[in-house]
Structure formats: C-alpha cells, structure tokens
C-alpha positions in Angstrom: 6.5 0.5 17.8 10.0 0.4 19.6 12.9 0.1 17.3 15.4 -2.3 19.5 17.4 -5.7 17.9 18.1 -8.4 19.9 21.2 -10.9 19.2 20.5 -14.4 19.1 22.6 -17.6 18.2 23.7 -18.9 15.0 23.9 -22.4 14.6 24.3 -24.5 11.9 21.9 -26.6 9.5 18.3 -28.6 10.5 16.4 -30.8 8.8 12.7 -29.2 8.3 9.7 -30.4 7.1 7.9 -30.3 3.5 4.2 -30.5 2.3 3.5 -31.3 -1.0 -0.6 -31.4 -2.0 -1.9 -33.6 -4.4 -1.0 -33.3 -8.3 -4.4 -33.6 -9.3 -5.5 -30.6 -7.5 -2.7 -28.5 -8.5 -3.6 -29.7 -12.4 -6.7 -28.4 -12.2 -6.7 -24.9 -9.7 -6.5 -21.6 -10.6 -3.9 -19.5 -8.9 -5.0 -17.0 -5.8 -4.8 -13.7 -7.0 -5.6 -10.5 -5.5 -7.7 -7.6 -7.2 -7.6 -4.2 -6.3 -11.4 -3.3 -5.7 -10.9 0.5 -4.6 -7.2 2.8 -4.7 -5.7 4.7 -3.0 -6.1 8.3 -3.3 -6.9 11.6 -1.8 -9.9 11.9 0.5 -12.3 13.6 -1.7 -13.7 16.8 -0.8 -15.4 18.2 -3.4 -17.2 15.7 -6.8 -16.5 12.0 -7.3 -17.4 8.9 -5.2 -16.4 9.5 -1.4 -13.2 7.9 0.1 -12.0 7.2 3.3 -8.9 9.4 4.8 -5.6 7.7 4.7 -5.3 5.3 7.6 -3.9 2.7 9.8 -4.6 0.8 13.0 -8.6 1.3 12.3 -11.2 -0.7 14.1 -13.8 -3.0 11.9 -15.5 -5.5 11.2 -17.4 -7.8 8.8 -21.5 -8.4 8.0 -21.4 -11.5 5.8 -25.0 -11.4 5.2 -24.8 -8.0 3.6 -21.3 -8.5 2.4 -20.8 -4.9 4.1 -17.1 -4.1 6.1 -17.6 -1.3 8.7 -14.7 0.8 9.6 -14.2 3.3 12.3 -11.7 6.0 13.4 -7.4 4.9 13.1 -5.1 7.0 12.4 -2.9 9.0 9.4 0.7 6.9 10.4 2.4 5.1 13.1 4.2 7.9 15.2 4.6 11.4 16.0 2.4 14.1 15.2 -0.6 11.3 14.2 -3.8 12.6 13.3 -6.8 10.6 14.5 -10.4 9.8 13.2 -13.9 8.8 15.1 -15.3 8.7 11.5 -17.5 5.5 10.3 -17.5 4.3 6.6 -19.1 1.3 4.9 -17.8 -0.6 1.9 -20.3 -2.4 -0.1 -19.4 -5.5 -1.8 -16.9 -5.7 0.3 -15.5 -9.4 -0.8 -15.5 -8.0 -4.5 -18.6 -10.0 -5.6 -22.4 -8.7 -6.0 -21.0 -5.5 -7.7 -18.8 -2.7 -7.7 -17.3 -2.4 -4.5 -17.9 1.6 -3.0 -17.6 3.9 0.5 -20.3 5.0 2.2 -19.7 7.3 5.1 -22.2 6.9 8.1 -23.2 10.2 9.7 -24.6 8.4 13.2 -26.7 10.3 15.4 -25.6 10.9 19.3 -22.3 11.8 20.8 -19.5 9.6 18.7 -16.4 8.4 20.8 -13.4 10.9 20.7 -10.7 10.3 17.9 -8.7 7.1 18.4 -6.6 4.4 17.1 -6.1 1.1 17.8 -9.8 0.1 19.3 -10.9 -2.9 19.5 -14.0 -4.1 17.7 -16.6 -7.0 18.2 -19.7 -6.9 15.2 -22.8 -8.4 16.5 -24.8 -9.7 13.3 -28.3 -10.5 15.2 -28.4 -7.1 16.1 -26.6 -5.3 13.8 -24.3 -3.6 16.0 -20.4 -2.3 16.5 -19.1 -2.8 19.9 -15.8 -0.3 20.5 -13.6 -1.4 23.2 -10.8 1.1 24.1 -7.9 2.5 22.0 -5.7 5.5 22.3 -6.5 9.5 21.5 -3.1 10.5 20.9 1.0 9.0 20.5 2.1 9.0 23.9 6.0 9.8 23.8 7.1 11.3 27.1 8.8 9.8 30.6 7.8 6.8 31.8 5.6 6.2 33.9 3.6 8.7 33.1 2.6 11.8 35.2 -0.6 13.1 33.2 -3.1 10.6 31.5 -1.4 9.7 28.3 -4.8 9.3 25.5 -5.3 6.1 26.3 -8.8 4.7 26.6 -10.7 1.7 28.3 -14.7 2.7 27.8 -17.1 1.1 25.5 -18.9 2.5 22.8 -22.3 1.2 20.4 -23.2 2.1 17.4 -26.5 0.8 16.4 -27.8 -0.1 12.7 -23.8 -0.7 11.9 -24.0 -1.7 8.8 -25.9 1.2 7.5 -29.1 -0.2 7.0 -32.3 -0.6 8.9 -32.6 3.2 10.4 -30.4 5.6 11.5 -26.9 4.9 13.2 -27.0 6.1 16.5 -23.5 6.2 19.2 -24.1 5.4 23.1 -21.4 5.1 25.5 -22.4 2.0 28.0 -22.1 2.2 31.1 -20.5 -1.2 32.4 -20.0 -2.2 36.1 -17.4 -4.1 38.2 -13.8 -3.0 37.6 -12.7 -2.3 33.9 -9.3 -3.5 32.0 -6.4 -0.9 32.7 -6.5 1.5 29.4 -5.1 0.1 25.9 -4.9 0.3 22.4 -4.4 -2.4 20.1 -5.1 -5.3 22.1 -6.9 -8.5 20.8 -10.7 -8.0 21.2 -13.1 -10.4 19.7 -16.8 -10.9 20.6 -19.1 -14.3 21.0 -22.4 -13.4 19.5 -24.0 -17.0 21.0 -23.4 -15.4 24.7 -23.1 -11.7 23.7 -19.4 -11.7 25.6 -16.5 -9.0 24.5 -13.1 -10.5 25.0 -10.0 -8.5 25.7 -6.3 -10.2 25.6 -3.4 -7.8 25.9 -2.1 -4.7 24.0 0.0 -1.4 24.2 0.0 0.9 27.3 2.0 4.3 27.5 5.0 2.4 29.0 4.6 -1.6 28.3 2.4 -4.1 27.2 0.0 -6.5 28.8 -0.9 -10.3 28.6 -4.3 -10.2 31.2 -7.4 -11.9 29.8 -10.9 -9.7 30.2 -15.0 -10.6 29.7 -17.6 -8.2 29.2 -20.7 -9.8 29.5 -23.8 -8.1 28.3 -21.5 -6.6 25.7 -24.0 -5.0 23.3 -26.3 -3.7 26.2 -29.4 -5.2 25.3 -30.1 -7.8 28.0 -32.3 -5.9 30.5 -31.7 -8.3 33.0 -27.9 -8.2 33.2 -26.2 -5.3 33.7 -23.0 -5.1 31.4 -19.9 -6.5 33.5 -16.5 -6.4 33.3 -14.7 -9.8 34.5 -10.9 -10.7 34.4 -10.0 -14.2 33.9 -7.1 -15.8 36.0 -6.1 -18.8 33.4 -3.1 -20.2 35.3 0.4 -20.3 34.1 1.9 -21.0 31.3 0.6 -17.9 29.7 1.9 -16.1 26.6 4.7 -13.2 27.4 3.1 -9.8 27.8 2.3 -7.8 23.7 1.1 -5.7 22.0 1.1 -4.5 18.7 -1.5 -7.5 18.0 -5.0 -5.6 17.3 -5.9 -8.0 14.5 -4.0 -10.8 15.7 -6.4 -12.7 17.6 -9.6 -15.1 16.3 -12.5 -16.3 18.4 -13.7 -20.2 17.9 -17.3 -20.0 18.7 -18.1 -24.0 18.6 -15.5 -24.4 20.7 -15.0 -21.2 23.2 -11.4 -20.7 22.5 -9.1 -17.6 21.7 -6.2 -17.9 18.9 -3.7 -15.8 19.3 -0.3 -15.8 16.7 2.5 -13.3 17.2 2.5 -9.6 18.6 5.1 -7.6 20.0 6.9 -8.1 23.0 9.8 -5.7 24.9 12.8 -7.0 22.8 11.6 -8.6 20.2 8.5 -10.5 18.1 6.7 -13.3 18.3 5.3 -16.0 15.7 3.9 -18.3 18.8 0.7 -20.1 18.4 -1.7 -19.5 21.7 -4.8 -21.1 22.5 -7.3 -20.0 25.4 -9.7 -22.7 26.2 -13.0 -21.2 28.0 -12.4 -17.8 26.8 -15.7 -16.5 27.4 -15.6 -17.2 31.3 -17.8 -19.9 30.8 -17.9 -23.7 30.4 -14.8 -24.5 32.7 -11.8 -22.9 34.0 -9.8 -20.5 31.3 -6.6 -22.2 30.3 -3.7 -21.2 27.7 -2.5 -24.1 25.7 0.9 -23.1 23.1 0.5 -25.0 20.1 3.5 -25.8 18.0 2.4 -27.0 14.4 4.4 -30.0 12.3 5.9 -27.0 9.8 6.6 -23.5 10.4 6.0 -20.8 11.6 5.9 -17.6 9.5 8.4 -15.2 10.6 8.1 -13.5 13.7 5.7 -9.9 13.3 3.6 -7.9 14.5 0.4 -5.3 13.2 -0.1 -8.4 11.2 -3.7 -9.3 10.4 -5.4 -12.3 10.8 -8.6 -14.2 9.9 -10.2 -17.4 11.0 -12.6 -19.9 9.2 -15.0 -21.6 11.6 -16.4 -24.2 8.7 -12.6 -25.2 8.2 -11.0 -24.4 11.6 -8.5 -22.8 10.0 -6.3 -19.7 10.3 -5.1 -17.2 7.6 -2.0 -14.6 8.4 -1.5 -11.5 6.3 2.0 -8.8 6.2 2.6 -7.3 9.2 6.1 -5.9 10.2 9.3 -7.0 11.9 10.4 -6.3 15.5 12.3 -2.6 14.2 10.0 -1.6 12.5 12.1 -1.8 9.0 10.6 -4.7 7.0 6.9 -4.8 6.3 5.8 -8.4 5.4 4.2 -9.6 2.1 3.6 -12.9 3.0 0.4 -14.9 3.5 0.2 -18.0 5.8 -2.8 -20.3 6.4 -3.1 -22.6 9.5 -5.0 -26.0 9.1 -7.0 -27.6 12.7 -6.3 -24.0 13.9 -7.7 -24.2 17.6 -5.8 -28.0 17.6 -9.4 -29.9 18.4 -9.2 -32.2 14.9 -7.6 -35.0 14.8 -5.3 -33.9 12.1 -1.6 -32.6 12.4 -1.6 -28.6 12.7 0.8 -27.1 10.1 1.5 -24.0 8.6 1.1 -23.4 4.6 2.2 -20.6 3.0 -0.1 -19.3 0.6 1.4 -17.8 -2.8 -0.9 -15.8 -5.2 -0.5 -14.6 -9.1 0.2 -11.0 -10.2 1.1 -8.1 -7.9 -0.8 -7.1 -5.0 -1.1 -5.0 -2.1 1.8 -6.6 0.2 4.0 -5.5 2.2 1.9 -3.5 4.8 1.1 -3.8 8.3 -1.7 -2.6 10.5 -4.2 -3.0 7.9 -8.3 -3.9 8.6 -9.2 -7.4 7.2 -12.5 -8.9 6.5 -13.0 -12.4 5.4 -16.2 -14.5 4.0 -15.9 -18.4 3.3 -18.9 -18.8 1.1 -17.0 -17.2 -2.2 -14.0 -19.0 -2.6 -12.4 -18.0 1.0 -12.3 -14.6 -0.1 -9.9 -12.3 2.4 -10.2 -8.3 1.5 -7.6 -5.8 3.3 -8.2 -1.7 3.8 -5.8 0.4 4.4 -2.5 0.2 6.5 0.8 1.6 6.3 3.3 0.5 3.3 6.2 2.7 5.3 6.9 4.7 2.1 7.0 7.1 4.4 5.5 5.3 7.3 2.0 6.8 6.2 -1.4 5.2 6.1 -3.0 4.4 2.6 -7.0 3.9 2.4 -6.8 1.7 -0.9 -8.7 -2.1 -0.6 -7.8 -5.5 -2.3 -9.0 -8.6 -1.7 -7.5 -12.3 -2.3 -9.6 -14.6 -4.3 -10.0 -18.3 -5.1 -8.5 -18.9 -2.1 -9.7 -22.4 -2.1 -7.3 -23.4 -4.8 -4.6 -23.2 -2.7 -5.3 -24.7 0.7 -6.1 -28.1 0.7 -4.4 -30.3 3.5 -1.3 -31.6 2.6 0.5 -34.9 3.2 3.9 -34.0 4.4 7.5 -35.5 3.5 10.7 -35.4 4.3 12.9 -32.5 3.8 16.2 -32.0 4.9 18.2 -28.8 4.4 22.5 -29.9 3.7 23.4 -26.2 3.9 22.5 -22.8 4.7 24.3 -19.9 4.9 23.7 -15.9 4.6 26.6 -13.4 3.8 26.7 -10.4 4.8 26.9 -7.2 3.0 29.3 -4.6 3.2 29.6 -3.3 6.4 27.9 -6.5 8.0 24.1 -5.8 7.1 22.4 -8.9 7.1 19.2 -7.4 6.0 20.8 -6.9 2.2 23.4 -9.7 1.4 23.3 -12.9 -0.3 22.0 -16.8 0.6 22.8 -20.4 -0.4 21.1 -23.3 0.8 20.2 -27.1 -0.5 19.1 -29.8 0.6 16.2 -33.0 -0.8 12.7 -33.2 -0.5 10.5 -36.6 -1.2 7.0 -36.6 -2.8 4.3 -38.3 -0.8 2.8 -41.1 -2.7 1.4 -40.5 -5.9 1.9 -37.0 -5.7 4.3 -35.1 -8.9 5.6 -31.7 -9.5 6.3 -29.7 -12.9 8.0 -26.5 -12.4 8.0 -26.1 -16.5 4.3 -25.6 -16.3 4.2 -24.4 -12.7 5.3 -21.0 -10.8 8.0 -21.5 -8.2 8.1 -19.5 -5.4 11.1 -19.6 -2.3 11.2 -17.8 1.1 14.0 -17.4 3.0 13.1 -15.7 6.6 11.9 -12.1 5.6 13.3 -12.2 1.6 10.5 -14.2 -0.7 10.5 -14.2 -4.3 8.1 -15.6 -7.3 9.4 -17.2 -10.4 6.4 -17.1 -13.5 5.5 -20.6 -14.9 7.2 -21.2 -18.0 10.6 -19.6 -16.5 12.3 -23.1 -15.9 14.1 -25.0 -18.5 15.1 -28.7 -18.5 17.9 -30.0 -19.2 19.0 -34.1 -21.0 19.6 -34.9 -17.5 16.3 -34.0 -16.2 17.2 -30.9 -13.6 15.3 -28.1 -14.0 17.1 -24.6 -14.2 15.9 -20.9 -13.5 18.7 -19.0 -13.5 17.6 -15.0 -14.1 17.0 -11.7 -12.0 13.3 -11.5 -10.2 12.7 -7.7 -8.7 16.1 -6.8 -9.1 17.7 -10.1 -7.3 19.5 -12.3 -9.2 18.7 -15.8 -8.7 19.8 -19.1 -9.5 17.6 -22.2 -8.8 17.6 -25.9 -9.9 15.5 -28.4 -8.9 17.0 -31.9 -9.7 15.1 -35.6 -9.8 16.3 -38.7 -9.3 17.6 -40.0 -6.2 16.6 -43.2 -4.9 13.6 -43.0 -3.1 12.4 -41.2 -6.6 12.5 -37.6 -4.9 13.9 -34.3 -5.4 17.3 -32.1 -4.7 17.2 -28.6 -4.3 19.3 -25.8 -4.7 18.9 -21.6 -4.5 21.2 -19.1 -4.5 20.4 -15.5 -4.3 22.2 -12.1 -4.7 22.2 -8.6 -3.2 18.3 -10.0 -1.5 16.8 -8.1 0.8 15.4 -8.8 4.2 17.7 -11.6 5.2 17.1 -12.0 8.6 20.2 -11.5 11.3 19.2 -14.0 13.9 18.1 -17.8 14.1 15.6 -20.0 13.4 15.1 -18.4 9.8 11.2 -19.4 8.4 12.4 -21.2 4.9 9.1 -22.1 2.2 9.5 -23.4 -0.9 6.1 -23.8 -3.6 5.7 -25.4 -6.7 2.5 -24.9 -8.5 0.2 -25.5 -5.2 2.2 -27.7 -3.8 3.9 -26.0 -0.8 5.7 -26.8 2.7 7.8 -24.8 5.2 9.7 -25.3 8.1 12.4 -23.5 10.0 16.2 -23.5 9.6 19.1 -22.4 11.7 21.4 -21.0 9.1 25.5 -20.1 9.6 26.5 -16.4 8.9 29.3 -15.0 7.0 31.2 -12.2 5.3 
C-alpha cells in the first residue's frame, strides 16, 4: 500500500441528488444491525475452542447450502516483517443462524500451497471444492524492477471436500497449459460454476499494478476431456486504469456473464469507478468493459474494500476499506441497486446505516454473504490499523432487507459547503458546514423525532440515536450535542413551497475530512437515505 497524496481542484458548490424510500416501509423495519458472532483473541494453543491466527488479506469463500465460510492462509499485517499462513479453517453457521457460530481447522492431506497472502479464490459448490489462484509469499520492498523473484505467485491450487465435509481434504497443485497470468497478489478472481471458468482481473506486482483480464477453463480439474487452460482476454479500449489492492473488490454475474468491478488502487491515487465486463468468461461474444456511472454517488474512493453481490436482486453491497495513504480505514456500508446495469431501473448508490456499534473501520477483511436470511453479510478478520495488525474476530450484518428497498429519488441541491482547516492546514481533522433543500417524492414523510439521523461528509460519518431531535413551535427539528467526541449541530426545517425540506450541519474538530474534490455527501433519516457528490470550497 503506497502512501502518496495527490492534489486536486477545489471548486465550489453542486447540486446532488437525494433518495428518500417509502414511509410505510421505514414505519414498519427494523434497523440493520451487526452482531459479533466470534472475538477477537489470541490463537489458542492449549484448552478452549480453536481460533484462527490474526489476519488480513486471506482467501475464502462461501457454501450457502452448508452455511460454512472457508478460509485459507493471509497474513499477520500489511507491511514489513509480515508473517504468512497456508492454514485452512471453517466457520460454521457462518451467517449467525442455525447455531452457535465456531472454527474448525482443516488438516488436508497432500502437499498444501506455500504460505501466502492475497490469493485469489473461486468455491465450486457442485463439487465442493476451493480453487487458489496466485498470491504473494513474502512483502517485496527492494529496487525496482526487481533482480531476484520477489514471493510472488501465479500457480493454482485444489483443495478437495472444502467445506469440511464428505471425506478428507486433500491439496493438489494443477497443472494448467498455455501461457499463465504474470504473478500477483490481490487481484480480482471470481469463478463461474455453470462453465467451471476462473477469472482473473488485475492486482499488485513487486513494482505496479495490472488491469489484463485472464480465463482458466477447466478450473477445478475435473473435466477429463479438457485440459485446464489459461486464456487472456483482449476487451478493447476503454478499459479501467491498471489496480490493485482490489482482492475482494470484484463480483461475478452468472445469468448474465459479466465481471463488476468498484474501486481499487491505482499509482497516485484511488478509485470509486463502477466497471462492467460483458462476456467475462471468454464465451458468448467478444469481452467488452462498459464504466457505469449510477444517478447518486459514489462512496468514497478506497481500496482492500470488500464486496458482495446478490444475483436474485442484482445488486451490489460495499464494506470499509481504506483510503489512498493508507491513514483512514472506512466504516461505511454502500449497496448498489441494477448492479451489472441490465434492468431497466436507474443504478444508484444507497448507503446503508445500521444500529449499535460494530466492527467498522477495517480493510482487507474476508466477506461472505447469503440472501436467503435477511441478506445477511458476515466479515473475518482484517486490519483496524491500531497498529496496522490483523484481527481474526467475525460479525455479521443482519436484517439487511430493512434497509434496501429501491428508492424514488428527489431533488437535492446543496447552497453551501465548505471545510476548514485545522491548525497547521490538516484537512483530515477540521471542521464542515454545508445546507442546502431536499423534496420528498410523493407520498413519502420523514420524522427525525422517532427516527435515527445519520450524515456523511467524504470520509467523516456520524449517527445521531432516535429520540435525539427536538422540535421546535415553528416546526424545525434541532440536534444540537457531541456524537463520538464531535460536536455537532443539525436542524432539519419543513416548509417551503413545494412542501419539502431545508437542511443544515455543522460539525467541529471531525475527522477524516477529505482534502480533495468531489467529496461523497449522504444524509439518512430513519431508512430513508440518498447520496450524491459535492465539490466543496476550503478554508482556514
């Protein structure tokens, strides 16, 4: 993870975009809230339930029939003298329903794959096997290029009866013809079970990053007739700018052969571009990208961000991740609507706000995600950067479905917004004022006395408990108090014309205010949510 800024303009206020869902709905949901279904701790060595070393950038993957999340290898923190893993743990329950959630550790059979982080993974469920693409032995930190082979890796590994059950797991190395993907870690790999095809976009090399597109066919070795193949793709150009960084960034659509790819890291700075790759299993037509821009958004730029991908609802859900230096981990949660851009609906970005504390921030976490209870998303692991060290606790986010229905939109236009510096020109602790109007779509209401408030301003987000507003005899609505050590002051006032709503936040000493432009702005009342960008003006 390079730690480089880049300056950008600053420009004055936009007008963005709100979405506001239906009152009835927000009436009647329950808020999302996240559980935490194992902590962290220690590995244990000796008495009590077994646990999982401390890590971060591990490979895994998700059997929703068993409700069973397979990990394998990662590593103890992001830089320097790392130590790696080719271990292989299960965690039952793994969406927190059916029972207590708990490790097992697999002891496979056969010669394992040497310690590594940042693999790439692809679970096939008919078979019940892991397919291991790649990933990197050791921190490469010497002269670029590089004169010796710097730990990173491009073979593929299988471990059979993944999932812990049916007989013995067993590793074999396959052996794969025509010419393999130049050696990574922490590229997008995701796998089509209908075709049995691995899929490879980008990643991290010793000196750079890559944006080539790569198709194993035969991926799980089981197809006698075919020998396992490597193929590079050739989509033509536009295609996204070389990253890395963007492991769990990617999601496969299997109905309709496309690739989803959000964010990642790049030479000089993030990304929080929206990719799609038509064809992306080789088959079916020529490979082409396609960058989608949604009606609101995007979440702020990040990378070892996780995301996860809903086929019945062709949507996309992103979790934390990190900014470009390195220096503020993300505790935000974003879902996608039409997320490959085939429906007929508008694309847009919701930010998802949940109840209680949680796990966020952290970046470089293993997700695993299972539509049938609620759209349940768990998380393992990661690095909270307290030091930058991995943790090996697991939460997941429930209910979900409470909070992501497809909103009508209205207008929102920001009048003003503006960051101050701190002392010594630090944008990343300082102050913010914006305002601006927002209008209901029809029949839609808000109540911010019953309902919990929550406002995001770039990387700074805050949550203000129902029943903190007060109202006053001319109707405005007033928080004014101090929310993890910011002080804030928010009203929200009815009553203009078109029978909509005026806005107005200020906020002290935050932190994470971003130093460039377009800053990601959200604003959510009950379940009612929209976001949109807004070039802001800088001051002292």
């Amino acid at each position: 993870m390079r730690r480089i800024r880049v300056s950008v303009d600053r420009i004055a206020a936009v007008v963005i975009v709100l979405g506001l869902s239906q009152l009835v709905h927000a009436q009647t949901a329950s808020s999302p809230t996240w559980t935490q279904l194992s902590p962290n701790q220690p590995k244990t060595t000796t008495g009590g339930p077994p646990v999982p070393a401390v890590r971060l950038l591990a490979s895994s993957a998700y059997d929703p029939a068993t409700n069973r999340m397979i990990v394998f290898g990662g590593a103890d923190q992001d830089t320097g003298n790392l130590s790696t893993y080719n271990d292989v743990w299960i965690f039952t329950n793994a969406d927190g329903t059916g029972g207590t959630s708990a490790w097992i550790p697999l002891t496979p059979s056969g010669t394992p794959p040497a310690h590594r982080f940042g693999a790439g993974a692809g679970y096939d469920p008919y078979d019940n096997m892991l397919i291991v693409f790649g990933g990197a032995t050791y921190d490469y930190t010497g002269p670029c290029p590089p004169t010796v082979d710097p730990g990173y890796t491009n073979d593929v590994w299988i471990l059979t009866n993944a999932n812990g059950l049916g007989g013995t797991p067993t590793w074999t190395q396959l052996t794969v013809a025509g010419t393999p993907p130049p050696p990574r870690r922490s590229g997008v790999v995701t796998y089509d079970s209908s075709r049995n095809r691995l899929i490879v976009f980008g990643g991290n090399y010793a000196c750079g990053r890559f944006n080539d597109v790569w198709v194993l066919s035969n991926a799980n070795g089981l197809e006698t007739w075919d020998t396992p193949t490597w193929t590079r793709l050739t989509p033509p150009d536009p295609l996204p700018i070389a990253r890395g960084e963007i492991g769990t960034a990617g999601a496969y659509d299997i109905g309709d052969n496309m690739l989803i790819v959000f964010g990642g890291q790049g030479d000089t700075v993030d990304f929080n571009d929206l990719w799609i790759l038509s064809n992306a299993n080789g088959l079916g037509g020529p490979p082409v990208w396609t960058q989608k821009v949604p009606q609101a958004g995007p979440p702020m730029a990040r990378h070892a961000h996780t995301v996860t991908y809903d086929a019945n609802d062709n949507a996309l859900m992103v979790i934390g991740g990190v900014d470009f230096a390195d220096s503020h981990f993300l505790n935000d949660v974003w879902w996608l609507w039409n997320a490959s851009g085939t429906a007929s609906s508008p694309q847009n970005w919701l930010p998802i706000t949940s109840s209680g504390g949680g796990p966020l921030p952290r970046a470089a976490q293993s997700v695993a995600y299972n539509h049938q209870t609620q759209r349940r998303a768990t998380i393992f692991g990661g690095a909270i950067c307290l030091p930058c060290v991995g943790v090996n606790d697991a939460w997941v986010l429930a209910s979900i479905d409470d909070a992501v229905m497809d909103p009508p939109f209205a207008t929102f236009t920001v009048n003003q917004a503006h960051i101050n510096r701190a002392p010594g020109g630090n944008t990343a602790l300082g102050s913010l004022q914006t305002n601006g109007r927002f209008t209901l779509a029809p029949g839609a209401s808000i109540d911010p006395l019953t309902q919990a408030v929550a406002f995001g301003f770039g990387g700074f987000s805050t949550l203000i408990p129902a029943g903190s507003f007060t109202q006053s005899g001319d109707g405005a609505y007033q928080f004014q108090g101090t929310i993890d050590g910011v002080p804030l002051d928010v009203k929200i006032v009815p009553g203009n014309p078109s029978g909509g709503y005026g806005f107005i936040v200020a906020a002290a000493g935050a932190p994470n205010l971003p130093p460039w432009n377009p800053v990601t702005v959200y604003l959510t009342i009950g379940h009612n949510s929209g976001s949109g960008q807004v070039k802001a003006t800088f001051g002292n």
